[in-house]
FIZATOR-894571 format. One record per residue (C-alpha): residue number from 1; residue in three letters; z, y, x. Coordinates in nm, 2 decimals, padded with zeros to 4 digits, m for minus. Layout:
SITE:i:aa:w:v:u
SITE:NUM:ALA:Z:Y:X
...
This chain:
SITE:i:aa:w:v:u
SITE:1:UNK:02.41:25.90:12.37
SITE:2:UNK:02.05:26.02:12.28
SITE:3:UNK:01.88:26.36:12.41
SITE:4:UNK:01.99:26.56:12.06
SITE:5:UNK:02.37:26.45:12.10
SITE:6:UNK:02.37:26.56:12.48
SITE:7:UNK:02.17:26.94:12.39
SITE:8:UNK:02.41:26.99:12.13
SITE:9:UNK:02.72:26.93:12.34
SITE:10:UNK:02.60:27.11:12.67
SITE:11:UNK:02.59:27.48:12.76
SITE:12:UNK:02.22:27.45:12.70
SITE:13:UNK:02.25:27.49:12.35
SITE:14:UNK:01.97:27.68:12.18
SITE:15:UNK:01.78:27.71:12.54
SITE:16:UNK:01.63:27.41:12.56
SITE:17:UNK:01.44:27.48:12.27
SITE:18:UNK:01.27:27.77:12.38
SITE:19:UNK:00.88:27.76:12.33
SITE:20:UNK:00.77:27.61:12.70
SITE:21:UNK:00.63:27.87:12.90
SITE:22:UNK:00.30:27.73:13.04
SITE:23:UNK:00.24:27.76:13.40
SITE:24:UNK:00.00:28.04:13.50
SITE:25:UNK:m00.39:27.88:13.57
SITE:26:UNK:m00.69:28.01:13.68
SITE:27:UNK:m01.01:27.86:13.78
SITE:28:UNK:m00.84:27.52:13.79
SITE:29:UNK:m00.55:27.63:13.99
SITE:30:UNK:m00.23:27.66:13.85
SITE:31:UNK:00.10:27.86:13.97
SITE:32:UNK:00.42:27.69:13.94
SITE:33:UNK:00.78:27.92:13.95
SITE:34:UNK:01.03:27.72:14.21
SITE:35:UNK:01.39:27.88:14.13
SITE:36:UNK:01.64:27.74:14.40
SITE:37:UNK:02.05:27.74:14.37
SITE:38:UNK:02.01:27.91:14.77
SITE:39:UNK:01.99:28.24:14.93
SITE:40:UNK:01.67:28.32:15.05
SITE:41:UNK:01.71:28.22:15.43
SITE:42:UNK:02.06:28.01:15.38
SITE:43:UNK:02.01:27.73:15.66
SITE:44:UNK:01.85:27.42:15.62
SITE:45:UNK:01.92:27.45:15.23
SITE:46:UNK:01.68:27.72:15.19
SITE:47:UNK:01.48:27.53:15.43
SITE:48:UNK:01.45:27.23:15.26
SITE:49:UNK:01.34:27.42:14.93
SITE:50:UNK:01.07:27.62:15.14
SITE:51:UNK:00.97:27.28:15.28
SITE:52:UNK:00.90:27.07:14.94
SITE:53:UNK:00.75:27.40:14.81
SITE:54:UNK:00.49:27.45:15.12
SITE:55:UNK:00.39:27.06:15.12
SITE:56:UNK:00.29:27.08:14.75
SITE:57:UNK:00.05:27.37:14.80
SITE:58:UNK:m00.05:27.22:15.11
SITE:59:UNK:m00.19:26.90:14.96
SITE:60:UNK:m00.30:26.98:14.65
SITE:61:UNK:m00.59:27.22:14.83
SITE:62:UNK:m00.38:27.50:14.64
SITE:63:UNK:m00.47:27.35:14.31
SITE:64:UNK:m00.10:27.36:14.26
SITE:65:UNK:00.09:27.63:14.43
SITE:66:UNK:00.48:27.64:14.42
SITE:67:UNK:00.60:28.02:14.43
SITE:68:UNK:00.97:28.00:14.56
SITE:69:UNK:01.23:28.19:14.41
SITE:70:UNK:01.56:28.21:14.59
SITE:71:UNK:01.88:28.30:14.43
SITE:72:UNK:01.90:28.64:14.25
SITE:73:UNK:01.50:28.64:14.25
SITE:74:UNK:01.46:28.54:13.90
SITE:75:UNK:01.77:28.36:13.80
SITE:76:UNK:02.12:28.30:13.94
SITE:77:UNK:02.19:28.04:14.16
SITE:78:UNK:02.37:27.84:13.90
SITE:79:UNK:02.13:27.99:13.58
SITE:80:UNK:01.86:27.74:13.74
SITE:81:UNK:01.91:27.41:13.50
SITE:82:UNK:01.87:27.60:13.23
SITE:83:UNK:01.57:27.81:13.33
SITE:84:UNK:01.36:27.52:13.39
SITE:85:UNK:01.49:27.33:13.08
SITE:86:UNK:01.41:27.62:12.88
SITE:87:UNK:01.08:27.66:13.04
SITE:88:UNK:01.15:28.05:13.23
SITE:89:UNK:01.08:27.86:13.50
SITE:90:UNK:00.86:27.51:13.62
SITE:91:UNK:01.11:27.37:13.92
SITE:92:UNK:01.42:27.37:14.05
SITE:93:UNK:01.57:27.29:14.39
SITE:94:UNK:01.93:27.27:14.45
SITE:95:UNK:02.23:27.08:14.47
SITE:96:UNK:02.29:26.86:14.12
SITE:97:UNK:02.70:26.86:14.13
SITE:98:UNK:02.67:27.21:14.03
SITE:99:UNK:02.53:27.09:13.69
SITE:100:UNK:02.85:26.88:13.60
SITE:101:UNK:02.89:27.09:13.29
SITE:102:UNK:02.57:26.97:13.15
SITE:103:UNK:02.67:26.60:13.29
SITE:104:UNK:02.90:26.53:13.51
SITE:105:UNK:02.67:26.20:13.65
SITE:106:UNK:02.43:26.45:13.81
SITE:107:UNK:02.72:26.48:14.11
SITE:108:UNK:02.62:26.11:14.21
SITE:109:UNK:02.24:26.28:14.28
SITE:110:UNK:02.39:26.50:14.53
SITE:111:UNK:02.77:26.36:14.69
SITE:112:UNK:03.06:26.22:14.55
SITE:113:UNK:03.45:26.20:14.71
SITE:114:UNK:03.44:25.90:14.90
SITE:115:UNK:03.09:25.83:14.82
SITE:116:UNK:02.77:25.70:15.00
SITE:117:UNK:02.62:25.82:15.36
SITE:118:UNK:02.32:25.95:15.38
SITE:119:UNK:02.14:25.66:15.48
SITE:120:UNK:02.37:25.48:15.15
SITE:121:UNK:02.27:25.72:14.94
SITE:122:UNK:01.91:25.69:15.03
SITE:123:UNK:01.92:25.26:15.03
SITE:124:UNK:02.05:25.32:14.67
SITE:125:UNK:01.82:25.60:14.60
SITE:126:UNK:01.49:25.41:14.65
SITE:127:UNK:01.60:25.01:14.64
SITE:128:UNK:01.88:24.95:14.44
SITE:129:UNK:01.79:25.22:14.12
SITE:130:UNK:01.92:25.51:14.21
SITE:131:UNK:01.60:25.73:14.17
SITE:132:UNK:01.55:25.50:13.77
SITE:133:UNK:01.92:25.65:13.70
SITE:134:UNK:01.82:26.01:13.82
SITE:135:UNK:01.52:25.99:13.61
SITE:136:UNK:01.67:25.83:13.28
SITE:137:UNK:01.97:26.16:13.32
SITE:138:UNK:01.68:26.43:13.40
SITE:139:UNK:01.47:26.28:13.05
SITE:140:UNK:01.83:26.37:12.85
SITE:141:UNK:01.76:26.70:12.96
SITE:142:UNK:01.34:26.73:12.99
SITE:143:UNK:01.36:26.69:13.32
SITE:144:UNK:01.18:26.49:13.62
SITE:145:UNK:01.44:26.46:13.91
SITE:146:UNK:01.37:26.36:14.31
SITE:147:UNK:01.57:26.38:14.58
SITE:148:UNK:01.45:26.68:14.79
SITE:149:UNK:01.68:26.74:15.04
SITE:150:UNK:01.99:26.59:15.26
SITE:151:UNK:02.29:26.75:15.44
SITE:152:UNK:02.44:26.43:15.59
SITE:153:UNK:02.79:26.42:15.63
SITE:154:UNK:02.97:26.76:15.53
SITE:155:UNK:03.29:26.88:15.69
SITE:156:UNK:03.60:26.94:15.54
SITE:157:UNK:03.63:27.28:15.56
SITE:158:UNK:03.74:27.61:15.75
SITE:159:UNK:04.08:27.70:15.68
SITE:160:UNK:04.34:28.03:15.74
SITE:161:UNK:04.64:27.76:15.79
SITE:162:UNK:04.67:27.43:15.97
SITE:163:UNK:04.67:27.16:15.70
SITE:164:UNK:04.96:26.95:15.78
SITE:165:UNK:05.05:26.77:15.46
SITE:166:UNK:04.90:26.74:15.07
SITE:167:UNK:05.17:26.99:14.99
SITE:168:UNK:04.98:27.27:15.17
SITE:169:UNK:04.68:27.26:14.90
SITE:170:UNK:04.96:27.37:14.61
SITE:171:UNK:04.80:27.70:14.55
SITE:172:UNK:04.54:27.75:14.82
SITE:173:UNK:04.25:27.92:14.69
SITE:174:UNK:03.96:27.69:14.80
SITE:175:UNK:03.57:27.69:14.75
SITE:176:UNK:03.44:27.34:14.66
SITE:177:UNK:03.22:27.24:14.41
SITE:178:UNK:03.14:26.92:14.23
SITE:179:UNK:03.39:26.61:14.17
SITE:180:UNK:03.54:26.70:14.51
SITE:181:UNK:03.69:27.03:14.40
SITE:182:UNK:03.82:26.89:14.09
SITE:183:UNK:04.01:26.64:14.27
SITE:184:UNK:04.14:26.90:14.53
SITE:185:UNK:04.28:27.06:14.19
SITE:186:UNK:04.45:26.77:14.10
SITE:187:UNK:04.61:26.83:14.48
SITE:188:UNK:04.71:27.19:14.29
SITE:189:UNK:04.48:27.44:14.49
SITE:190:UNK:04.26:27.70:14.31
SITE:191:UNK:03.93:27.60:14.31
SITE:192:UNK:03.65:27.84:14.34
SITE:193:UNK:03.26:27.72:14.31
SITE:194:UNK:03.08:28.01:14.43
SITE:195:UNK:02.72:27.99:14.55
SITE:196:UNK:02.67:27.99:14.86
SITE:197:UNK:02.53:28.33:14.97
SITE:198:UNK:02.87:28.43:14.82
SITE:199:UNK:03.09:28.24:15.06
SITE:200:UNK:03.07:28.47:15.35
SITE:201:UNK:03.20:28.77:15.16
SITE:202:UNK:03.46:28.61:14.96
SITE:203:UNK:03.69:28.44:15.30
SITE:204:UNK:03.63:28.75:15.45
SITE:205:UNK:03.80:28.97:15.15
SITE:206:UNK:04.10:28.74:15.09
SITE:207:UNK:03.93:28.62:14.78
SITE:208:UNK:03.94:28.27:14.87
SITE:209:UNK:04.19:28.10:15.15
SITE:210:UNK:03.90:27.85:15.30
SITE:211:UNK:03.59:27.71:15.19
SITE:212:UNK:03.38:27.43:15.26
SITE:213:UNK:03.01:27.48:15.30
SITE:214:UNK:02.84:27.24:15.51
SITE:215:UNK:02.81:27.15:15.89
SITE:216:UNK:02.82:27.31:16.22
SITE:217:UNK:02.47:27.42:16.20
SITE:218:UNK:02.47:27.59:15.89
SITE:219:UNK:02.87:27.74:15.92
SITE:220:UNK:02.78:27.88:16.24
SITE:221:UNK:02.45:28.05:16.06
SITE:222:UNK:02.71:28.18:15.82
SITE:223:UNK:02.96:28.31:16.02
SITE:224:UNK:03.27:28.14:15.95
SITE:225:UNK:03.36:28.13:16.27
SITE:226:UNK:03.42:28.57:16.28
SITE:227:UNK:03.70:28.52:16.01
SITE:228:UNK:03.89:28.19:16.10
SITE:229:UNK:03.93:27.91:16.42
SITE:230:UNK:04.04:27.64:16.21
SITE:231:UNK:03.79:27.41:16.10
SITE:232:UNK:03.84:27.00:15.98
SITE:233:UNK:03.50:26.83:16.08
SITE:234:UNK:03.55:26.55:15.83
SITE:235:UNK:03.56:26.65:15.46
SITE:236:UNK:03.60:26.32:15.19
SITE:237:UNK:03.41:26.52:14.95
SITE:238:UNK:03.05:26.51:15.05
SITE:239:UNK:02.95:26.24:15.31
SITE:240:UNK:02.59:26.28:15.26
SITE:241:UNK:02.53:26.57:15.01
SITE:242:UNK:02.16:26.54:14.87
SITE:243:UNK:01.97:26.79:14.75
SITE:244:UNK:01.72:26.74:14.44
SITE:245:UNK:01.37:26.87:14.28
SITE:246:UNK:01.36:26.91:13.89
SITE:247:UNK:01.07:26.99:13.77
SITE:248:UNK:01.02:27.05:13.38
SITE:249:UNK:00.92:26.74:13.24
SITE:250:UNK:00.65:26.86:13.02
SITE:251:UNK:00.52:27.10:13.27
SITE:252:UNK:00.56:26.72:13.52
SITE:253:UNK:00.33:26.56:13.32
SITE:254:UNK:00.10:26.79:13.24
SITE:255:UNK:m00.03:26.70:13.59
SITE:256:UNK:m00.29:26.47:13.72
SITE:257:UNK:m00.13:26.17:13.86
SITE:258:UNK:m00.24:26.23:14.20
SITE:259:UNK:m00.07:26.60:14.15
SITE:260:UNK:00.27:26.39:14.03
SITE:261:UNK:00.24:26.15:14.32
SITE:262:UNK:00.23:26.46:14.51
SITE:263:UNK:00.49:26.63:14.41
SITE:264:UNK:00.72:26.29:14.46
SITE:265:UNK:00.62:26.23:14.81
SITE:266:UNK:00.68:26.62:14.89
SITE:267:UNK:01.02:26.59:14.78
SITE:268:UNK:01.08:26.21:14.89
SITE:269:UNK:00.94:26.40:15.27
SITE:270:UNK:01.19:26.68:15.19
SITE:271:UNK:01.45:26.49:15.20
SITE:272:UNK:01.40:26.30:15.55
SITE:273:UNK:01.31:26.62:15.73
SITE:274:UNK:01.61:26.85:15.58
SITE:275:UNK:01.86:26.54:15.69
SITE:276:UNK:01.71:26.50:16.01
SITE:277:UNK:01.72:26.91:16.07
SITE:278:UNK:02.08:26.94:15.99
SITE:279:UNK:02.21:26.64:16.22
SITE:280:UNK:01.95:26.76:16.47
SITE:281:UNK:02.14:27.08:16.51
SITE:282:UNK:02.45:27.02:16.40
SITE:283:UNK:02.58:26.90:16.76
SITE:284:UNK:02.47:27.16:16.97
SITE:285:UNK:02.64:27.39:16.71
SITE:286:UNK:02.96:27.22:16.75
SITE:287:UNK:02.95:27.29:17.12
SITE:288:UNK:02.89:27.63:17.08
SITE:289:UNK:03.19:27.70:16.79
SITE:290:UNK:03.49:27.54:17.00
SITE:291:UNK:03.30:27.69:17.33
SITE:292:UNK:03.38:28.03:17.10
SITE:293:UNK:03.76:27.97:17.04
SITE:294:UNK:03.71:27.76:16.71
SITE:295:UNK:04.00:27.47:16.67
SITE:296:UNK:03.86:27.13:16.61
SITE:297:UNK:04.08:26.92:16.33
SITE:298:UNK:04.11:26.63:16.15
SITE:299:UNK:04.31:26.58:15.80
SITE:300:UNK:04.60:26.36:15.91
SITE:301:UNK:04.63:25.99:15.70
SITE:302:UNK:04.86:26.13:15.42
SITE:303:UNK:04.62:26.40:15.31
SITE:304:UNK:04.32:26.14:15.31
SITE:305:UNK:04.57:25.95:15.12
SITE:306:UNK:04.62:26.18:14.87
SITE:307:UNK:04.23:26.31:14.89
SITE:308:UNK:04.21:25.93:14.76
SITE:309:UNK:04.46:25.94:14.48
SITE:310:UNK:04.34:26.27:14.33
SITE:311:UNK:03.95:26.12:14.35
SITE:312:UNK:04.03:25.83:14.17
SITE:313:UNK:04.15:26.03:13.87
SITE:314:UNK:03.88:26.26:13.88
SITE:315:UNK:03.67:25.88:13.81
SITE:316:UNK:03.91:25.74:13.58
SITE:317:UNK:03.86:26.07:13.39
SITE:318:UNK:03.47:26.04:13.29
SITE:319:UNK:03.48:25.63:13.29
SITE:320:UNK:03.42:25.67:12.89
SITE:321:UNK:03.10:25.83:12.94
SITE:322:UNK:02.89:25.55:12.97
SITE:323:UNK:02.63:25.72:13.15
SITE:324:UNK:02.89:25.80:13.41
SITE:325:UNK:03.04:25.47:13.45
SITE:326:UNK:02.67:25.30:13.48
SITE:327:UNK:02.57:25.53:13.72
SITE:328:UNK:02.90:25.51:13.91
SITE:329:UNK:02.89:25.10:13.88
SITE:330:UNK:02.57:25.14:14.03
SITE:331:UNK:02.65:25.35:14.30
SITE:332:UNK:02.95:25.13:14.42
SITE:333:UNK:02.76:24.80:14.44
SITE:334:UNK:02.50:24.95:14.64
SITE:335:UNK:02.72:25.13:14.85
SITE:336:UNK:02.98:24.83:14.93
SITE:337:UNK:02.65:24.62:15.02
SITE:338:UNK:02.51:24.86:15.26
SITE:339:UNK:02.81:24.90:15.43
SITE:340:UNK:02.87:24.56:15.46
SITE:341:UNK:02.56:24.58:15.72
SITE:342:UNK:02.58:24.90:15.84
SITE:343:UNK:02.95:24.88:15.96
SITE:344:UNK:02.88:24.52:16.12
SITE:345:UNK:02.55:24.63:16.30
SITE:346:UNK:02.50:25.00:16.39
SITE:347:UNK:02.88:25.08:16.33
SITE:348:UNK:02.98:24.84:16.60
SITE:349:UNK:02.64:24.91:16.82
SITE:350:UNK:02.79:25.27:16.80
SITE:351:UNK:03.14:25.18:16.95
SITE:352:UNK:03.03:24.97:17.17
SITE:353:UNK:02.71:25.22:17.33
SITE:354:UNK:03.04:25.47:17.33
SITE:355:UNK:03.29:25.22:17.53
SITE:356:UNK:03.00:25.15:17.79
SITE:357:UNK:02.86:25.52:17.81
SITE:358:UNK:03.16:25.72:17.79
């Protein structure tokens, strides 16, 4: 489906015609307006936004300089797409599963249910086309897409009520965005997808019955921990969330190529420091929750089974979208072939250091 077909199907409508708004220049220099889908100080999200933002003023002398926007600054967390589409603002940086309305295919850019690791996500990323698919979705759009940002492996969530059974999603109001929370509706629960400096408030008031968010790190910088104990460390729904930069793509290639280049390796550097950051921090963090009183769980085998079941619909779903199903053929060849090697080397180095260590 061309660009015109996709505009006048998506909540863009009208928007992404707007007249583009030129970034501001003088003497040379030009100003570029960074609107992010995170709170200004949100850990390691906001981070990893501040990051790719600082390195792209940083080496380009200040002939390009990236004036960060948090959510609420400008635009709404979720208003972002649109604002750089339509030209209000240059760049975005956020997560793209919570631009499914426009596509759902941008959720493979940031995690899928029982998708890739971060390290599988980044093999298909830069080797095996992931970063060519990201960039043939962001041109539907008028975008240029990177990576900018990783997670690693989310957890599954903090919860009022032990989760003994499937059964006890019927009509549990959860947070979750992208595919994940679609599938977890499928499993009957009421599925909220608020941003995230919204979270907080919303467990504490009853307005939701548990929410995902990230990892140990950034729930404890949250505060989860003052409203519930329960909390599942393993979630199916985002194994290795990544984050992305969008940058307008007329405003993209109205730059130098060096300036371009730039702007890629910022973002490609983005992404390796914000995953190493969260998995850097993310133990110590887990020591300190359950030295606090939190209760560590794990989903027992018939709610992974039925986390399975209701993602496979969710797929089946979209499979007549050919974007979709050439983005998600793409995604499963590359992630069965890394995992091939992964499992059979650092997967059993892993058991094995474990066994011989304690």
């Amino acid at each position: 489906m061309d660009r015109r077909s996709f505009l006048r199907n998506s909540a863009l409508g009208g928007a992404a015609a707007t007249t583009l708004a030129a970034p501001a220049i003088a003497q040379g220099n030009r100003t570029l307006t960074m609107v992010t889908t995170w709170g200004r100080g949100l850990a390691g999200v906001h981070d990893s936004a501040q990051r790719v933002a600082d390195s792209i003023t940083e080496m380009t002398d200040g002939q390009l300089t990236v004036d960060l926007k948090a959510a609420n600054e400008l635009v709404g967390a979720f208003e972002v797409f649109d604002a750089v589409t339509s030209g209000q603002a240059d760049m975005y940086h956020g997560a793209d599963y919570y631009f499914t309305n426009q596509h759902p295919a941008y959720a493979f850019f940031t995690a899928v249910p029982f998708g890739m690791t971060a390290q599988e996500l980044a093999n298909w990323y830069y080797q095996d086309g992931g970063m060519e698919l990201h960039d043939e979705l962001g041109q539907v759009f008028g975008l240029k897409s990177f990576l900018g940002g990783n997670t690693g492996a989310q957890s599954g969530g903090w919860f009022r009520n032990e989760i003994t059974g499937p059964e006890d999603f019927n009509g549990l109001k959860f947070r979750m965005p992208g595919l994940g929370g679609k599938a977890l509706g499928y499993l009957g629960a009421s599925v909220q997808n608020l941003p995230g400096a919204e979270v907080y408030q919303a467990l504490a008031s009853g307005a939701i019955d548990g929410t995902e968010w990230i990892g140990p790190w950034a729930d404890e910088k949250a505060g989860f921990q003052e409203i519930t104990k329960i909390y599942y460390t393993a979630g199916f729904h985002e194994p290795g969330a990544g984050l992305s930069v969008a940058m307008n793509r007329e405003v993209f290639e109205s730059l130098t190529p060096a300036q371009q280049k730039i702007v890629e390796i910022a973002a490609g550097e983005g992404h390796q420091w914000n995953l190493s950051q969260f998995l850097a921090n993310n133990g110590a963090a887990l020591q300190r929750l359950t030295a606090g009183g939190v209760t560590i769980k794990e989903f027992p085998d018939s709610v992974w089974d039925a986390f399975g079941e209701a993602s496979q619909k969710v797929y089946d779903e979209n499979m007549d979208d050919d974007i979709f199903k050439n983005v998600f053929e793409s995604m499963q060849k590359s992630m069965k072939s890394s995992s091939g090697w992964l499992t059979r080397s650092e997967g059993a180095y892993r058991n094995q250091r474990d066994r011989v260590l304690g």
